[in-house]
C-alpha beads as a LAMMPS data file, in Angstrom:
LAMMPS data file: protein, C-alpha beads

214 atoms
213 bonds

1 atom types
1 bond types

-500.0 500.0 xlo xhi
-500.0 500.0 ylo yhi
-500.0 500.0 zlo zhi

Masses

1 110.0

Atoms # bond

1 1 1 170.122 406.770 382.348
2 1 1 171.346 407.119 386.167
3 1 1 174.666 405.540 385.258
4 1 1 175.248 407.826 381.986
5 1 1 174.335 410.677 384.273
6 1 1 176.185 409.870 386.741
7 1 1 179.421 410.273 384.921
8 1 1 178.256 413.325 382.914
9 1 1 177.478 415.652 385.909
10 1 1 181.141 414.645 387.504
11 1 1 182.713 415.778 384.503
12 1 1 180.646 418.781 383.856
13 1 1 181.331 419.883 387.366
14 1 1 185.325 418.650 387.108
15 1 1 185.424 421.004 384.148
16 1 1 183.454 423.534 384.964
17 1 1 181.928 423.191 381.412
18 1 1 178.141 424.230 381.648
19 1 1 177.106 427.928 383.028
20 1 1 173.724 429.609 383.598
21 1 1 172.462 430.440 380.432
22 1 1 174.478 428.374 378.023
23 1 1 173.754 427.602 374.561
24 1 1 174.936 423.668 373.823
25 1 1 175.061 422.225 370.423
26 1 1 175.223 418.406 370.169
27 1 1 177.175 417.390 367.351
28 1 1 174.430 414.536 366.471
29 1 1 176.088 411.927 363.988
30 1 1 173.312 409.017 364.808
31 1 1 175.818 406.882 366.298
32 1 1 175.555 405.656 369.964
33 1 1 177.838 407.874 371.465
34 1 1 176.497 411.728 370.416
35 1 1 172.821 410.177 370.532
36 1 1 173.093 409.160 374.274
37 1 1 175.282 412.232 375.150
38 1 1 172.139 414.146 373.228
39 1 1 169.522 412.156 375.406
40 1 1 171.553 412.399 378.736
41 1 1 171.667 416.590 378.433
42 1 1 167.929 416.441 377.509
43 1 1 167.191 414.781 381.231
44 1 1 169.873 416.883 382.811
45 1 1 168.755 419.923 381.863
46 1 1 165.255 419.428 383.368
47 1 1 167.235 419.316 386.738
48 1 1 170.441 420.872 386.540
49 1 1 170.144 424.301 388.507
50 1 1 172.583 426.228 386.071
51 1 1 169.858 426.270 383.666
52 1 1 171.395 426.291 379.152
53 1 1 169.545 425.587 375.968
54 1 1 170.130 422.675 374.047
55 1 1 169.846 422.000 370.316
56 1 1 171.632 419.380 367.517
57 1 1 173.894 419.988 364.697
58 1 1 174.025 417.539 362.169
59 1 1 176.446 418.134 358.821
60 1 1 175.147 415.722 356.220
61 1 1 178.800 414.736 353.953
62 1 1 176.890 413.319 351.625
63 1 1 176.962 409.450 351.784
64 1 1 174.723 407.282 351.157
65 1 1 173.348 405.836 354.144
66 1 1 173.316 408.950 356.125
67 1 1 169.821 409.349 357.210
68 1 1 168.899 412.783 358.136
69 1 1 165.101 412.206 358.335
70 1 1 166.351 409.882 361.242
71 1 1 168.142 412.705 363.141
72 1 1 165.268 415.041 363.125
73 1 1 162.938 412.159 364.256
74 1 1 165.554 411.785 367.140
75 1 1 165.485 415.119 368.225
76 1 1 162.079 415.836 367.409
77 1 1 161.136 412.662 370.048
78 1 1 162.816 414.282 373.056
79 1 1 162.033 417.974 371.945
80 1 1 164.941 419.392 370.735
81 1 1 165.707 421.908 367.763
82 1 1 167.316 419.852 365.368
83 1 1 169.638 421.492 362.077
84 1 1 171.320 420.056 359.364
85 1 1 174.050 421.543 357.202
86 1 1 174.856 420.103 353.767
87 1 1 178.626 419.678 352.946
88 1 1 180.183 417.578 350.052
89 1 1 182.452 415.710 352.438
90 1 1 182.426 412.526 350.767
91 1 1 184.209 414.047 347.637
92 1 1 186.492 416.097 349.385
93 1 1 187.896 413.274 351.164
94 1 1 187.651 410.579 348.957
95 1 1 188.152 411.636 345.719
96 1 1 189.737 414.811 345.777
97 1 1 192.059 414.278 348.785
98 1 1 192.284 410.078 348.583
99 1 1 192.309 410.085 352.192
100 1 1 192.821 406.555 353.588
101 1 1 191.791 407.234 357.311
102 1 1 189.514 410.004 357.199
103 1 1 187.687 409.766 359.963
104 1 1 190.540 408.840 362.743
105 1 1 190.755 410.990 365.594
106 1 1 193.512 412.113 367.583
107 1 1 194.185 409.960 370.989
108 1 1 196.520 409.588 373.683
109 1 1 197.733 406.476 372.423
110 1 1 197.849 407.449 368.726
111 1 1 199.815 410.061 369.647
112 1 1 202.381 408.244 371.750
113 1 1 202.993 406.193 368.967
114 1 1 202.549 407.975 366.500
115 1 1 204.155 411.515 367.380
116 1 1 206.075 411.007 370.110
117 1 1 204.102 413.099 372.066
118 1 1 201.786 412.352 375.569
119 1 1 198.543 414.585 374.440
120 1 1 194.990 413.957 373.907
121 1 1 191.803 416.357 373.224
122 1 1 191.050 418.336 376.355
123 1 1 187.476 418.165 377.847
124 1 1 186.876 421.819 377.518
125 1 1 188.395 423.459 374.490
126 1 1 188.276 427.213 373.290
127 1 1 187.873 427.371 369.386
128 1 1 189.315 431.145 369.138
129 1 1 188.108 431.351 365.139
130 1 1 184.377 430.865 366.131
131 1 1 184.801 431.851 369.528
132 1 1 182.800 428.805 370.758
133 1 1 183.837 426.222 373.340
134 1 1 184.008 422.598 372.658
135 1 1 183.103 420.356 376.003
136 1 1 183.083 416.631 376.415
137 1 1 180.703 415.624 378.779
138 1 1 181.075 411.952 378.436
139 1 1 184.855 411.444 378.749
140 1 1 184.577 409.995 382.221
141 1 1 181.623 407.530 380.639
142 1 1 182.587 404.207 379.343
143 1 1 182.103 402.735 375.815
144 1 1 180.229 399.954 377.359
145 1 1 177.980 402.391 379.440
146 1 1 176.768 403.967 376.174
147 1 1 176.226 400.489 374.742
148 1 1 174.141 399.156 377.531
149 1 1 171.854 402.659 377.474
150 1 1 171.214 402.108 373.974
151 1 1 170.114 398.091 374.439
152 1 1 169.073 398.638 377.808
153 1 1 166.516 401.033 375.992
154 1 1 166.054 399.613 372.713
155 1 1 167.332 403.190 370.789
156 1 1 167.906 403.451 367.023
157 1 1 171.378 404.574 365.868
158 1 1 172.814 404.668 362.434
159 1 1 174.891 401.549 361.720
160 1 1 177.392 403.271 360.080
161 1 1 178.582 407.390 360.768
162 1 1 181.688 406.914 358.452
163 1 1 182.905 404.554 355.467
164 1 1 185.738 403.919 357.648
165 1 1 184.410 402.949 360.703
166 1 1 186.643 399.390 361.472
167 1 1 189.130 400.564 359.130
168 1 1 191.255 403.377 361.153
169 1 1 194.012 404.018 363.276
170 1 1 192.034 404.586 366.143
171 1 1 190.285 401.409 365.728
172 1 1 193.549 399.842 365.804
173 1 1 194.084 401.599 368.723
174 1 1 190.901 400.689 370.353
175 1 1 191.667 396.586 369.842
176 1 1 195.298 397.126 371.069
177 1 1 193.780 398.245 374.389
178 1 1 191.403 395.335 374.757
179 1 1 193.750 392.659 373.426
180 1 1 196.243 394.090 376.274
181 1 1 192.913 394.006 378.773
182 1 1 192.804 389.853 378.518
183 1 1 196.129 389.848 380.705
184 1 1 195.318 393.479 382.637
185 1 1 192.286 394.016 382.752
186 1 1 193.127 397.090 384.749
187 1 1 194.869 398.686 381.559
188 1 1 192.467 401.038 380.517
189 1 1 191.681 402.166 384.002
190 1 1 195.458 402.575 384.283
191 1 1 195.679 404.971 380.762
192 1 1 192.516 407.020 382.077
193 1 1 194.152 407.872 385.143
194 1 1 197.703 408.904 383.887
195 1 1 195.928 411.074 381.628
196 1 1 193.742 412.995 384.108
197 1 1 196.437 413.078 386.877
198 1 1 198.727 414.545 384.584
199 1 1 196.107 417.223 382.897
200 1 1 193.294 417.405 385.556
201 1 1 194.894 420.631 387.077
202 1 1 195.855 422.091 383.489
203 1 1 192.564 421.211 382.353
204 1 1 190.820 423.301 384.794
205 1 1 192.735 426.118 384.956
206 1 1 192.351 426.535 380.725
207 1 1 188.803 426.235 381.523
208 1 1 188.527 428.522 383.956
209 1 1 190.886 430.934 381.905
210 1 1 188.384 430.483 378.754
211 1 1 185.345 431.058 380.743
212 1 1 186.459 434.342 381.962
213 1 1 187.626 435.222 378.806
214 1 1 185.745 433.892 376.511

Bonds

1 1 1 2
2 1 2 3
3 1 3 4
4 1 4 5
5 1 5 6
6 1 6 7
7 1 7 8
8 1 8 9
9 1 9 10
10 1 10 11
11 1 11 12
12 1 12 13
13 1 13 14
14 1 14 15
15 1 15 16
16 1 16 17
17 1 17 18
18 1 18 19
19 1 19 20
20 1 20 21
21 1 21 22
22 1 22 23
23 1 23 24
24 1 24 25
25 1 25 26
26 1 26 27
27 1 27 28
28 1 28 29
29 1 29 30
30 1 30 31
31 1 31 32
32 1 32 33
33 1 33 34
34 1 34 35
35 1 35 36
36 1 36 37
37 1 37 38
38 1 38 39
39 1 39 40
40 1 40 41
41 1 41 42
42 1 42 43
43 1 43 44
44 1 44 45
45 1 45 46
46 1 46 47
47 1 47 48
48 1 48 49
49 1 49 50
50 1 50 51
51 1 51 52
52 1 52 53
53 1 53 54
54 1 54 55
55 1 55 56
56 1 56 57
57 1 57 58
58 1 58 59
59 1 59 60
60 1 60 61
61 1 61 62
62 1 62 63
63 1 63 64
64 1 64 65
65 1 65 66
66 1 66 67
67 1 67 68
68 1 68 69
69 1 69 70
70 1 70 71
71 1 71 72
72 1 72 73
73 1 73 74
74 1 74 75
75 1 75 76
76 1 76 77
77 1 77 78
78 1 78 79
79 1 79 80
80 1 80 81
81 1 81 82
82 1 82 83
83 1 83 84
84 1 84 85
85 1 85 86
86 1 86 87
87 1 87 88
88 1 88 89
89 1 89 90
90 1 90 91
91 1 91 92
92 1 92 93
93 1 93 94
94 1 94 95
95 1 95 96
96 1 96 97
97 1 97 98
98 1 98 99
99 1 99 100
100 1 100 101
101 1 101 102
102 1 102 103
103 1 103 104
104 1 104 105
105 1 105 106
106 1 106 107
107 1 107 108
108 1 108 109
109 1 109 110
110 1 110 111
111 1 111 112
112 1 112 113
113 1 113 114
114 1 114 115
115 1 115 116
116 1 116 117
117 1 117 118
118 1 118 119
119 1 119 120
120 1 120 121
121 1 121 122
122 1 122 123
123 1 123 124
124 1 124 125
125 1 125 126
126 1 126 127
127 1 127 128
128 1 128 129
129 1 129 130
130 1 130 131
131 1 131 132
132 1 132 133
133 1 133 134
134 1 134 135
135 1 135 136
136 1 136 137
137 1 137 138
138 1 138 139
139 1 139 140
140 1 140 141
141 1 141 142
142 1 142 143
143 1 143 144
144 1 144 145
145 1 145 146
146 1 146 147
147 1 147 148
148 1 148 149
149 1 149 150
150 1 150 151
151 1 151 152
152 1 152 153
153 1 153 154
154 1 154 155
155 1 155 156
156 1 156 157
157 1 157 158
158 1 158 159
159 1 159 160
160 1 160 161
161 1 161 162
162 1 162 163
163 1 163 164
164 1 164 165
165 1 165 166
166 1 166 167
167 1 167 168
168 1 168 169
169 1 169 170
170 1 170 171
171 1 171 172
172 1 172 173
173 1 173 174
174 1 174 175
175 1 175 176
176 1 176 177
177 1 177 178
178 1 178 179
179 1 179 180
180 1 180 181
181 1 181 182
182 1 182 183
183 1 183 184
184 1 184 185
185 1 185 186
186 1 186 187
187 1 187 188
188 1 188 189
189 1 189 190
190 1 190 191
191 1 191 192
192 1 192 193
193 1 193 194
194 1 194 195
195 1 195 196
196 1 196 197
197 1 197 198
198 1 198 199
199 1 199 200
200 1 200 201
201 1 201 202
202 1 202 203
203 1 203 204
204 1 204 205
205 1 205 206
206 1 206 207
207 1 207 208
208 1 208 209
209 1 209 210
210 1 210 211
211 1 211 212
212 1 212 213
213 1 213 214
């Protein structure tokens, strides 16, 4: 957990995303990523000294192997308020909209290649329509940091969030980067950096901006 934390705190403090008296929704999808950024806030806010609450929010699309008794045993575990909104996803996506890649998201690569453009998601993010902030406390952490703290401590996670998972661009995306890692393995490293010495300062001051204005 020291390692996970580690990275956390630098980029909740980078960002400036957590302040005294906070509300934080997890977006819990049972996969390895949102259930060890759920854990990790859990510990940190028994220490942190700007002090938030923390609950989950799951949306059940309706497919078959989502498990939602799963996500409230989860939460329930470590304490936290868990709730779960029903929403017909699967036929939205699937049969009314034949979507092929549903459940791609938006990268810096996809989007250099893609649209021609050098953007990714920001770590803090004002939503103006539901006046909430988005914040991504594990983009400094590693994919292989949240796959060790799962192993390392024998956690549960859904082994599937989405019909598509192996089957998207950004899977595509995510094998280009380690097939270009066997000659450089300094490549991601390399991407990670651009990214934040190019937005770092933008970053902050849209965070800072949002905060006060929020």
């Amino acid at each position: 957990m020291k390692h996970i934390l580690s990275y956390m705190r630098k980029a909740i403090e980078d960002y400036n995303m957590i302040e005294d008296g906070d509300k934080i929704a997890v977006a819990l999808s049972g996969g390895k990523d949102s259930i060890t950024m759920l854990k990790a806030l859990k510990n940190l806010q028994i220490f942190y000294p700007k002090k938030f609450e923390l609950i989950a929010i799951s949306v059940n699309p309706g497919f078959e192997f989502f498990d939602s008794a799963f996500l409230q045993e989860t939460c329930d575990d470590i304490g936290v308020p868990f709730f779960e909104e029903k929403y017909d996803i699967k036929t939205i996506v699937f049969e009314d909209r034949k979507e092929k890649n549903p459940c791609s998201l938006e990268t810096f690569l996809m989007n250099l290649f893609f649209a021609g453009s050098l953007s990714t998601f920001a770590p803090v993010t004002y939503m103006d329509r539901s006046g909430m902030t988005v914040v991504r406390p594990l983009v400094y952490t590693p994919e292989k940091e949240t796959k060790r703290f799962v192993r390392k401590n024998n956690i549960s996670v859904m082994p599937k969030v989405c019909p598509m998972d192996g089957h998207s661009t950004r899977e595509d995306m995510k094998n280009l980067i380690v097939s270009l890692s066997v000659k450089n393995p300094y490549v991601k490293a390399s991407i990670i950096g651009a990214i934040k010495r190019n937005n770092i300062n933008g970053w902050k001051d849209v965070a800072k901006h949002e905060k006060n204005n929020g």
